[in-house]
C-alpha positions as a Markdown table, in Angstrom:
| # | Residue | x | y | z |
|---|---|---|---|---|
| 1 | Unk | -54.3 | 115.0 | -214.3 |
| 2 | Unk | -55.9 | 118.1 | -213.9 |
| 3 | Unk | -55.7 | 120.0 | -210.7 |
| 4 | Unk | -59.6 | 120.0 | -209.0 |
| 5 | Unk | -61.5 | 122.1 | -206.3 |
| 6 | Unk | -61.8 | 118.7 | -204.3 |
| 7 | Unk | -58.7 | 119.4 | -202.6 |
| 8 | Unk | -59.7 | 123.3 | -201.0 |
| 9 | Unk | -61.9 | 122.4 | -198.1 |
| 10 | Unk | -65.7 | 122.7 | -198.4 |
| 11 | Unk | -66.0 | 126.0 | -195.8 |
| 12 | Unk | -63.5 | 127.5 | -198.7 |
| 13 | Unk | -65.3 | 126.8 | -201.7 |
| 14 | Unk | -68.8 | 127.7 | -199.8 |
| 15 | Unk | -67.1 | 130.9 | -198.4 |
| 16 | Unk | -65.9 | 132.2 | -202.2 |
| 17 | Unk | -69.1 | 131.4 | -203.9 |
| 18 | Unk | -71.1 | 133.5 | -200.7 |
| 19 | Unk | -68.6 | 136.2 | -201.7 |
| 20 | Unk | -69.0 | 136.2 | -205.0 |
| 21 | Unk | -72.9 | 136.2 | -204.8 |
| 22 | Unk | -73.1 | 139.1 | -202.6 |
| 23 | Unk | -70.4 | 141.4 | -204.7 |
| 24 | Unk | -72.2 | 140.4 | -208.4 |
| 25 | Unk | -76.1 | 141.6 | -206.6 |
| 26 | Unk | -74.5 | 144.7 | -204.7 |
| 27 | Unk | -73.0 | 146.3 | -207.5 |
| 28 | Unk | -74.8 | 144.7 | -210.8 |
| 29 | Unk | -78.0 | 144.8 | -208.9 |
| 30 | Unk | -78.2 | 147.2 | -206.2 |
| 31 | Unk | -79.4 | 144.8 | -203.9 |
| 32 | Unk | -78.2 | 142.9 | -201.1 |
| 33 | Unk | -78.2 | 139.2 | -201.1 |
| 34 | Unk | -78.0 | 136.3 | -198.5 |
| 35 | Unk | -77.3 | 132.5 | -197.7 |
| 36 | Unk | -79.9 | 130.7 | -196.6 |
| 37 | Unk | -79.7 | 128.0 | -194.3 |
| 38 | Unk | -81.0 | 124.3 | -195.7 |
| 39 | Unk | -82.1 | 123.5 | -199.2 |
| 40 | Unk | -85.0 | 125.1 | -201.0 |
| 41 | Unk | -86.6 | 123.3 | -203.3 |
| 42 | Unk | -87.5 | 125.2 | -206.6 |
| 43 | Unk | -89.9 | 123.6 | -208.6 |
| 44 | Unk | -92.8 | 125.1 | -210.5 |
| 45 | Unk | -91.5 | 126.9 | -213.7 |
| 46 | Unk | -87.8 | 126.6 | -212.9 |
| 47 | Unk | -85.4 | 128.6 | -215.4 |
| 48 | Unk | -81.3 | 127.0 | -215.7 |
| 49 | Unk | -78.6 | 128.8 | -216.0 |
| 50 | Unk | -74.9 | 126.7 | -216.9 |
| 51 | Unk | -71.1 | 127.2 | -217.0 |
| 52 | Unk | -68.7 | 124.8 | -217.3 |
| 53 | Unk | -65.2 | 125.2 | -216.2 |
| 54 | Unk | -62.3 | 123.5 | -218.1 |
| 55 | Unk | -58.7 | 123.3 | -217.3 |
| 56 | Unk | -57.1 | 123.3 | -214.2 |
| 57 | Unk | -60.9 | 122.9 | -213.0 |
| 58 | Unk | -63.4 | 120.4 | -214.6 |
| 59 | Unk | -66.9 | 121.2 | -213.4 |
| 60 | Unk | -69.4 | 123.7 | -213.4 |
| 61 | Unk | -71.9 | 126.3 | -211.7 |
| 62 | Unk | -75.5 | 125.7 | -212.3 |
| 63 | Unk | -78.2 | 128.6 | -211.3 |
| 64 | Unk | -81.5 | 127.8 | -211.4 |
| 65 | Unk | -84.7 | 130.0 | -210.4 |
| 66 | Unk | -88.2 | 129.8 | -210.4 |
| 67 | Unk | -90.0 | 132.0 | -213.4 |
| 68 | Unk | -90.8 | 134.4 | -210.9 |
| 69 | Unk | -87.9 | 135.3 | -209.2 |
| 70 | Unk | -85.7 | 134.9 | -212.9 |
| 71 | Unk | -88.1 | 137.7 | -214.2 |
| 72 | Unk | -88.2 | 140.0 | -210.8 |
| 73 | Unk | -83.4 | 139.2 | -211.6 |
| 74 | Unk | -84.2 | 140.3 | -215.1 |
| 75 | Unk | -85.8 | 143.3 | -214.7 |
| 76 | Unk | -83.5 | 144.5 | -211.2 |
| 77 | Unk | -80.5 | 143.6 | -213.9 |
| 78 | Unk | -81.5 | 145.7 | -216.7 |
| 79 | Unk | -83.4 | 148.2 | -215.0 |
| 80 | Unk | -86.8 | 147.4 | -217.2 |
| 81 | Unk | -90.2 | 145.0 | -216.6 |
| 82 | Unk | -89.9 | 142.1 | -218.6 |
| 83 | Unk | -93.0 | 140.5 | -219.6 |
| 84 | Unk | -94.2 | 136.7 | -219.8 |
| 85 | Unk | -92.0 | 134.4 | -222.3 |
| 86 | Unk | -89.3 | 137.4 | -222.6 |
| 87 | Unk | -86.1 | 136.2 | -224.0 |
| 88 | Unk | -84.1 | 138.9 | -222.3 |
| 89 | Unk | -85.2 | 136.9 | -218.7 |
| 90 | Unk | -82.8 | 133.4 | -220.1 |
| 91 | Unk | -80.0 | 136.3 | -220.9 |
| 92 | Unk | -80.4 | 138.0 | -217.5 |
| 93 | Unk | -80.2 | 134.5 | -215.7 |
| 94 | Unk | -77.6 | 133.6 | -218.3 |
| 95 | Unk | -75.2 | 136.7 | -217.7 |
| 96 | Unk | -76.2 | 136.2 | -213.8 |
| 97 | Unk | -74.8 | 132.7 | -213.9 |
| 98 | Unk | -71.7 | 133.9 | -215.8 |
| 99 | Unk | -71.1 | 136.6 | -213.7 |
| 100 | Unk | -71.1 | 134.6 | -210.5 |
| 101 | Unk | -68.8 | 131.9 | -211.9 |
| 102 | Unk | -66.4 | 134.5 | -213.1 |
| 103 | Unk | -66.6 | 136.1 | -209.4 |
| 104 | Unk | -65.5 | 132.4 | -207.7 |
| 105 | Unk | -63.5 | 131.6 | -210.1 |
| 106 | Unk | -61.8 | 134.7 | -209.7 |
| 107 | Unk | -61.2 | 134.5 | -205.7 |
| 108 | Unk | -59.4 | 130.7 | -206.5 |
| 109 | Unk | -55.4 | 130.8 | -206.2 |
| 110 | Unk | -53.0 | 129.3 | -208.9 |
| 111 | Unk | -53.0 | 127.3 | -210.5 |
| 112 | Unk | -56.8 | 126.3 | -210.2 |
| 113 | Unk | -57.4 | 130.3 | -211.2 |
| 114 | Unk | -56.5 | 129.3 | -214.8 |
| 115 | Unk | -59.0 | 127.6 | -215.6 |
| 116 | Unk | -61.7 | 128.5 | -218.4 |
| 117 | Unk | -65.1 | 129.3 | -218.2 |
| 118 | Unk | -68.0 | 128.6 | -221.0 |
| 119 | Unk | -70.3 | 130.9 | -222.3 |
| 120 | Unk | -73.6 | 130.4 | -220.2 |
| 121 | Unk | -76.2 | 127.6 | -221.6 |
| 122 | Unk | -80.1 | 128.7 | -220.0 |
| 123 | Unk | -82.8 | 126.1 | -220.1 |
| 124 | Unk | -85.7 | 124.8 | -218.4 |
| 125 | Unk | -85.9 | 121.6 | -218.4 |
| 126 | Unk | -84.2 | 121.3 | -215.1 |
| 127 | Unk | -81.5 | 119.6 | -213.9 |
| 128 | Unk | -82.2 | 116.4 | -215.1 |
| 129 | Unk | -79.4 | 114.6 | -216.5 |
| 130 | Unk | -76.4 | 116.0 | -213.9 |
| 131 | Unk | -76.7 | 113.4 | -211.0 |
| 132 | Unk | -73.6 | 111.3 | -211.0 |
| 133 | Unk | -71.7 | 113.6 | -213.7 |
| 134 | Unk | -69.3 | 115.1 | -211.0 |
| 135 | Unk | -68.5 | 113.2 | -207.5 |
| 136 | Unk | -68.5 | 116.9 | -205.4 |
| 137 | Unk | -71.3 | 118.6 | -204.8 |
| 138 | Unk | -71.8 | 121.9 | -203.4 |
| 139 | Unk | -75.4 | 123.4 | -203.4 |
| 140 | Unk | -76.6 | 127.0 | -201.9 |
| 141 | Unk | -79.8 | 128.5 | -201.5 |
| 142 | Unk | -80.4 | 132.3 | -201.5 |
| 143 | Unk | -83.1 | 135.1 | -201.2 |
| 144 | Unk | -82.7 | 138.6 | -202.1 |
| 145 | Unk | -86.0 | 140.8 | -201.5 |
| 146 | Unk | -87.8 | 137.8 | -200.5 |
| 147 | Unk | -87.3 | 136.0 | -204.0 |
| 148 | Unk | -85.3 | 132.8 | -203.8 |
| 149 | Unk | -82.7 | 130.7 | -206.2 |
| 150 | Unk | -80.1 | 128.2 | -206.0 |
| 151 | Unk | -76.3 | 127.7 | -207.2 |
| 152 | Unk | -74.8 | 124.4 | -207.7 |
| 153 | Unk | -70.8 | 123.9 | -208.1 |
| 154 | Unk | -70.3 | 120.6 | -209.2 |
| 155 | Unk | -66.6 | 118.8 | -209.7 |
């Protein structure tokens, strides 16, 4: 059986994906970038972002944003205003996802280190479907310039 992230204790797992948030917006996006404390709930317009890890991991790391604040991503990530409906906003969030779950997955130890990631998979119709698919749940809030999204590791 596959080795899983439900042996490394929670304050671990929390700690790496903290880490790995604030290095991908400090040097992608020039921006610093914080925990918050407590769950936010994002609702109206909400973009998702998806990765799935396979191997010595089975799980993945969901992002998911309000419109707003994936547009306001987009356009610190590529260094250009997106406008309404702009495809390049599901690639920003996309590449954002990817690059955060490359980051954790980066700071794990072997074997669980080995482990593959997907290509990311944006949508928006929510997050509907994922309850009960993995049994450990880690979810994070954050806000960078006032603008606020979410990550979700899942195992």
């Amino acid at each position: 059986m596959p080795a899983t992230e439900n042996a490394t204790p929670q304050n671990e797992i929390v700690n790496r994906l903290d880490t790995a948030v604030s290095e991908v917006f400090e040097m992608m996006l020039e921006r610093s970038c914080d925990p918050l404390d407590g769950d936010v709930t994002i609702v109206d317009g909400r973009i998702m972002a998806r990765i799935q890890f396979t191997g010595a991991i089975t799980g993945e790391c969901i992002l998911y944003a309000s419109q707003a604040t994936a547009e306001v991503t987009a356009e610190a990530l590529l260094g250009a205003v997106s406008q309404p409906c702009d495809p390049m906003v599901d690639d920003a969030i996309g590449e954002l996802c990817n690059m955060i779950a490359g980051g954790w997955k980066n700071k794990l130890e072997h074997p669980q280190a080995s482990c593959l990631i997907s290509v990311p998979a944006v949508t928006r119709e929510g997050l509907i479907g994922l309850e009960g698919k993995f049994g450990t749940k880690f979810s994070r809030t954050y806000s960078f310039q006032g603008n606020v999204f979410g990550i979700l590791l899942a195992f």
